[in-house]
N, C-alpha and C positions, 0 to 999 in steps of 0.2 A: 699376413694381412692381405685378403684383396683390396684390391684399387680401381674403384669406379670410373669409369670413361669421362666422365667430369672432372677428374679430380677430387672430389671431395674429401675423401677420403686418405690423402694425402697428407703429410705433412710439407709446412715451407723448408726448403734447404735451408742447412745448417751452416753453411759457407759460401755459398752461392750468393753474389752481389748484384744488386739491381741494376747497375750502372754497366754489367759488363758488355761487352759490344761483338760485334764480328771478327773484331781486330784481338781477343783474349789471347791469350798464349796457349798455343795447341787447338787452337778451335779449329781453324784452317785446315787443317790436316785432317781431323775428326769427318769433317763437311766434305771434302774428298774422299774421304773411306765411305761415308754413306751415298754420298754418288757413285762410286764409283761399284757398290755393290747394288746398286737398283741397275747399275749397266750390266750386271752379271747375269742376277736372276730375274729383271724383267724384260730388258734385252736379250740374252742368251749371249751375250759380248765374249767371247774370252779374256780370262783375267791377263795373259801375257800380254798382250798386245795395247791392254789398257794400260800397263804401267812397264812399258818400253821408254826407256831415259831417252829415244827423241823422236819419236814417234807416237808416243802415247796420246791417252788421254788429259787436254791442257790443265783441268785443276789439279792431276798429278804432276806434270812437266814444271808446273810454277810455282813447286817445293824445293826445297833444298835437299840434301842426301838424307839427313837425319830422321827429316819429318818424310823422306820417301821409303825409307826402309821400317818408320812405326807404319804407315799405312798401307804396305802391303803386308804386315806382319798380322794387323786386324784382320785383314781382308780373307786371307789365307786361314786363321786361326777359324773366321766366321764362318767357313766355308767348311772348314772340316768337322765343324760342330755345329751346323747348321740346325740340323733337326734337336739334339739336346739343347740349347739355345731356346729355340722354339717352344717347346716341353715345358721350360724351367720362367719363361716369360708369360705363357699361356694363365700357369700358377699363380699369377700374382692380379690377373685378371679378373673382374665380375664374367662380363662375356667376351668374346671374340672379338680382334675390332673389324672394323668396318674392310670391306673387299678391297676399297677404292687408295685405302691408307695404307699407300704401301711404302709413301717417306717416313710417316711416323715409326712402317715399321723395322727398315732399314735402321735408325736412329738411333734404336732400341738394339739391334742387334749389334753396333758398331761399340755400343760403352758396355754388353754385356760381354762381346767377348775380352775386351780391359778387364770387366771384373772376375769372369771366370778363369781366363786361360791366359793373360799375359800379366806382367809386372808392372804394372800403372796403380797408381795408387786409387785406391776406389772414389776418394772423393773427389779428384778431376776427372776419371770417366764421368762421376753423376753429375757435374756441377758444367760440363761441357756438355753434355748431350742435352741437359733442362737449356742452355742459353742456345745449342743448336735449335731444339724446338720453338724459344721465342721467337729467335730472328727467322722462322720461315713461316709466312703467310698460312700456309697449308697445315701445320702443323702447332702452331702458337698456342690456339686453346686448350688442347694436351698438351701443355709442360707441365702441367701438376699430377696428372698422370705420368707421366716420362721420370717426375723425382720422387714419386710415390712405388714405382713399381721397380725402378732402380734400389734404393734404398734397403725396400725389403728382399731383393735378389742378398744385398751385399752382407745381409744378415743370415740369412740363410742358406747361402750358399755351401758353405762345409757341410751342414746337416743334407743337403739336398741335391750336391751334384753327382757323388759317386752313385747314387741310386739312381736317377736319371741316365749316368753314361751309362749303365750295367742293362740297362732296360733298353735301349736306343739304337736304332741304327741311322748309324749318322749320313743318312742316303736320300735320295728322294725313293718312294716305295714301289716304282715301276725298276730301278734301280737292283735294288736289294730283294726284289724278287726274282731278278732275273740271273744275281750270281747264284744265289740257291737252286732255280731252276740247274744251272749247267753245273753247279759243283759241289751242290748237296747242304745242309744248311751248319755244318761244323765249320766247314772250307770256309764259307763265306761268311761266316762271325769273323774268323780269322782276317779272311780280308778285309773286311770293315773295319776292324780293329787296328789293322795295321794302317790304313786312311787317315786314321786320326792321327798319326807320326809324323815328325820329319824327316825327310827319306835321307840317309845317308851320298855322297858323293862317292864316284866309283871311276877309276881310272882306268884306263887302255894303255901300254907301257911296252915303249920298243923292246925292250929287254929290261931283263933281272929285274923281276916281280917285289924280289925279298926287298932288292937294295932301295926302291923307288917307297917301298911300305913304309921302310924305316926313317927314309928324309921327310915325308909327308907325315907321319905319324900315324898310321892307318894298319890296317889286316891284309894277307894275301887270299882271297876267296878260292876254293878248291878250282874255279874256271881260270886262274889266271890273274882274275883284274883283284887294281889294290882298292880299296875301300877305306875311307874315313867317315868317321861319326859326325865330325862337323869341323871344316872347313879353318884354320888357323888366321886364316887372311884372304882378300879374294884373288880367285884364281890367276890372273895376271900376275900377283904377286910372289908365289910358290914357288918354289924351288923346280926349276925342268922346264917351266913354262914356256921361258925366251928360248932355249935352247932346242926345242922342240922334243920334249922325251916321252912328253905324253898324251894323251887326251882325254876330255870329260869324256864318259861313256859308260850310259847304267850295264850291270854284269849281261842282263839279260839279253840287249838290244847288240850287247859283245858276240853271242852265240850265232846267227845265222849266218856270217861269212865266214866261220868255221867249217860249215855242211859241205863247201867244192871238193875235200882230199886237196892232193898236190895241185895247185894252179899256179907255180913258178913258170913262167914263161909264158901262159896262156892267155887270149886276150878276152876279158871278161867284162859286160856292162854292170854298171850298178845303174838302175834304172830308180825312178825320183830319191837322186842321191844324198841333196842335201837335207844337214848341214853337212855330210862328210864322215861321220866318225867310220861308216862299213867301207869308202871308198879309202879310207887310209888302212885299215886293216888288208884289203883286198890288194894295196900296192905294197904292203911290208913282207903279203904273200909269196911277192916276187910277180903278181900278175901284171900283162899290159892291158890298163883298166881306163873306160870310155863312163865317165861320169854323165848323167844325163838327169836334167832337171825343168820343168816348165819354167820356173820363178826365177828370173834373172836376178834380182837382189837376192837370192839363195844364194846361185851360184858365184855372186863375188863372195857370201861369205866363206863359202865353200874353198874356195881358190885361196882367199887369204889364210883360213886352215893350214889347207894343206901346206902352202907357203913357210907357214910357221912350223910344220914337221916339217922341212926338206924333200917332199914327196911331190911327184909329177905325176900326172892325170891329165887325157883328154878329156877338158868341159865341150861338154854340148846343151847351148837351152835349146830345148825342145819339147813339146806333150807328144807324152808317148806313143798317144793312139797316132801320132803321125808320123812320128821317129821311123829314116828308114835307111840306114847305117847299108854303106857300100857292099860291107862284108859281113857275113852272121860272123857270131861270136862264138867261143869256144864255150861259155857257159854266162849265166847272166843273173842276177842279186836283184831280186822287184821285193822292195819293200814298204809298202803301198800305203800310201794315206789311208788312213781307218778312223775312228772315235776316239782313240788313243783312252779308254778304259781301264789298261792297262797301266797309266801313269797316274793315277788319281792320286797316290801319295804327293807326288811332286807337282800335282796341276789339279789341287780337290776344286777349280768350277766345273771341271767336266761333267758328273753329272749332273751341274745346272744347267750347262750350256747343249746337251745332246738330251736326243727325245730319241723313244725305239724309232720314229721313222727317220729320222737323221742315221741310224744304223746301217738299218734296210737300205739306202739308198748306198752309203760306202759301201756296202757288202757286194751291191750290184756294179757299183764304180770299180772296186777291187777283181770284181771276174773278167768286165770289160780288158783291164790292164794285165790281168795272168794271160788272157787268151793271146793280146797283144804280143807277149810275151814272148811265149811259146815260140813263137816266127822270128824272133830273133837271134835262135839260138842254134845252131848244125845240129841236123840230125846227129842223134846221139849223146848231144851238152848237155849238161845239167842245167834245172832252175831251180832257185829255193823261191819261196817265196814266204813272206812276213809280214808281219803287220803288228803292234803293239795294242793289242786288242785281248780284253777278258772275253769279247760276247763268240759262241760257236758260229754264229752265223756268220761272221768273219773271217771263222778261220776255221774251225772241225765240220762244220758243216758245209761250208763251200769248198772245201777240200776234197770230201767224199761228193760231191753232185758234181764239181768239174771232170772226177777222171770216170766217173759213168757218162757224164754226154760229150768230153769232147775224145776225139779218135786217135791223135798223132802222138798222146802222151802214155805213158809208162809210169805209174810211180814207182818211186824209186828210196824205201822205207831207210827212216835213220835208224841204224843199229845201237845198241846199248853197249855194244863191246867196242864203239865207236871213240869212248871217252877217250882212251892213251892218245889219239890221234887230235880229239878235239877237245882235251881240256876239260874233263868236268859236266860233260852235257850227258853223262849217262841218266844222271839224277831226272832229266826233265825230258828223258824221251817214252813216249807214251807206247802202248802196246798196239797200236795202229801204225807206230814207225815216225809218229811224228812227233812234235816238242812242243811245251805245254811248260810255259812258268806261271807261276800268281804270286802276287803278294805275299803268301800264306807260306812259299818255300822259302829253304835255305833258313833255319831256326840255327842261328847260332849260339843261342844262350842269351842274347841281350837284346831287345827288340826294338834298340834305335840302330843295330848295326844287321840285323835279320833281314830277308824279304830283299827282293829284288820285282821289276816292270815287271806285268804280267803280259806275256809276248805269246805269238803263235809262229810255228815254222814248220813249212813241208818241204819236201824234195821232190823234185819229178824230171823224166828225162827222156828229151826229146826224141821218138821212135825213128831208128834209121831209116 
């Protein structure tokens, strides 16, 4: 059935009470998830920061845990099925709505992803989102549209989602045109597909990979780190935690402070370091490591980190372009604020919150900071540098343009027969010498435990 912008065509809810209020059971939380997803894609807001437990956004903060983990659970789910969503709402529609309605269409999106993709029983998604639209001014006159167009999603749905996802890319389409650009359009079904999942958790582990897999319940991945499907309890509470044995750290993001060789004894920056997880791999190397970060609330959490592994590090806040350390370093770890593209599974508003010129401009922030770089390293040191980025122009193509214009550098190509030494990274070293993961690698057979960040890493080194 379509469903006229009037309503009329509507039926009245079948449960839904006339009396119900603001105050309904679940509605509050609902009314938060639909704010807080017009903060996402009409602000470009990042979703972490809007539901930071104390720092967030106040209609989040003034939830309890329960109703904080169904509203980021919408949020997350809406986001990764944004466009089918879209698709399967449009269906049930005469026309288009209106440009300007964009609570109504928030509203819509927050009770569809209840009915499609999480365990909410469908008649309080419908009967909560009809009384979210009465009680808002803006939106009131469509609540008979809102349980008119709900209704026939919840009927429809089995017959209509698998053909909507199979058809879909769950992207915005400057998006998903542009991993096809870089990585052909098989690759990048894959990665789109793998978007729509929840990313597995992935440890960093002082020692004995086996033993750390078997206490957590998880796999030892061919790189080293252990991996779980999903989480037993939260992190705090795990086994190794307090003791300090291990840390979060997706496999990929594990890979670039492997690239030095031996740096037992050497003294190495990791340059915008926090939260830490490279600066602790870099001290377990045996390195003496000069952590350096702009964002002082980084760097305490960075310190308390480490704190909790038993690991010592010199903090320094500092922006880099101004950093200008007594003594160069023996080699140095720049792993550069980027788009973060590459984390979409684990952060799907990214592609609401970045636009290609938001790229363009890290890309130029990120050359700024390699050239920085470079000068602070003795002639001769190594630099990797990295970034968690799918887009080339981040990372394979500003790779190739800095060692054609700038002079004092060397690249200095990662080998494939590299892996005894580093763990596993033959799989993702490219035939340019450098390293290249996506979503799309590491196919273990089950694709809640597959796939890893898609990350960029080169090596280059400092001409005597």
């Amino acid at each position: 059935m379509v469903v006229r912008q009037d309503g009329r065509a509507a039926r009245k809810p079948t449960s839904h009470r006339q009396d119900d209020t603001p105050e309904a059971p679940g509605l509050t939380a609902r009314k938060a998830a639909a704010r807080l997803l017009a903060a996402v894609i009409d602000a470009h807001t990042p979703l972490d920061g809007l539901t930071d437990n104390e720092h967030g956004h106040p209609q989040y903060r003034a939830l309890d845990g329960r109703d904080r983990a169904l509203v980021r659970a919408i949020l997350v789910t809406a986001l990764r099925h944004r466009m089918t969503i879209a698709g399967l709402l449009a269906r049930r529609l005469e026309k288009p709505l209106p440009a300007n309605a964009t609570t109504l269409s928030h509203i819509l999106h927050v009770a569809a992803a209840q009915v499609l993709f999480l365990d909410v029983p469908d008649s309080a998604a419908v009967d909560l989102a009809v009384t979210h639209a009465k009680a808002d001014p803006r939106t009131a006159r469509f609540s008979g549209l809102v349980n008119g167009v709900l209704r026939t999603l919840v009927r429809a749905k089995n017959a209509e989602l698998p053909k909507v996802l199979a058809a879909t890319d769950d992207a915005p389409a400057w998006f998903a045109e542009r991993l096809r650009a870089a990585y052909g359009s098989e690759a990048a079904r894959t990665i789109l597909a793998a978007h729509r999942l929840e990313a597995p958790v992935d440890f960093t582990v002082k020692a004995d990979p086996t033993l750390w897999a078997e206490r957590l319940g998880g796999i030892v991945l061919p790189t080293g780190t252990v991996r779980v499907e999903k989480l037993p309890a939260p992190v705090p509470e795990l086994p190794g935690f307090a003791e300090g044995a291990w840390w979060v750290q997706d496999a990929a993001a594990a890979l670039p402070a492997r690239l030095f060789g031996d740096i037992a004894g050497k003294r190495v920056a990791d340059l915008c370091a926090a939260p830490g997880g490279k600066t602790a791999q870099l001290v377990l190397a045996g390195a003496r490591v000069t952590a350096v970060d702009a964002s002082k609330n980084r760097l305490v959490r960075l310190g308390q980190n480490l704190d909790r592994l038993g690991m010592k590090a010199e903090i320094v806040q500092s922006d880099l372009l101004a950093f200008a350390p007594a003594e160069l370093f023996d080699a140095v770890l720049l792993d550069a604020p980027c788009s973060s593209t590459g984390t979409v599974r684990r952060h799907p508003d990214v592609p609401w919150t970045k636009t290609p010129a938001d790229i363009q401009k890290l890309a130029d922030l990120q050359r700024r900071l390699l050239e920085r770089a470079v000068t602070l390293v003795r002639p001769g040191g190594r630099i990797v540098f990295s970034n968690c980025s799918l887009d080339p122009i981040e990372g394979e193509d500003l790779h190739r343009a800095f060692l054609a214009e700038v002079a004092d550098v060397d690249d200095d190509p990662i080998r494939a027969d590299e892996a005894d030494d580093a763990e596993g990274i033959a799989a993702f070293v490219t035939p340019q010498g450098t390293l290249r993961t996506t979503p799309a690698g590491f196919d273990l057979g089950n694709p809640a435990l597959s796939g890893l960040d898609g990350f960029f890493a080169a090596r280059l080194r400092r001409k005597p």
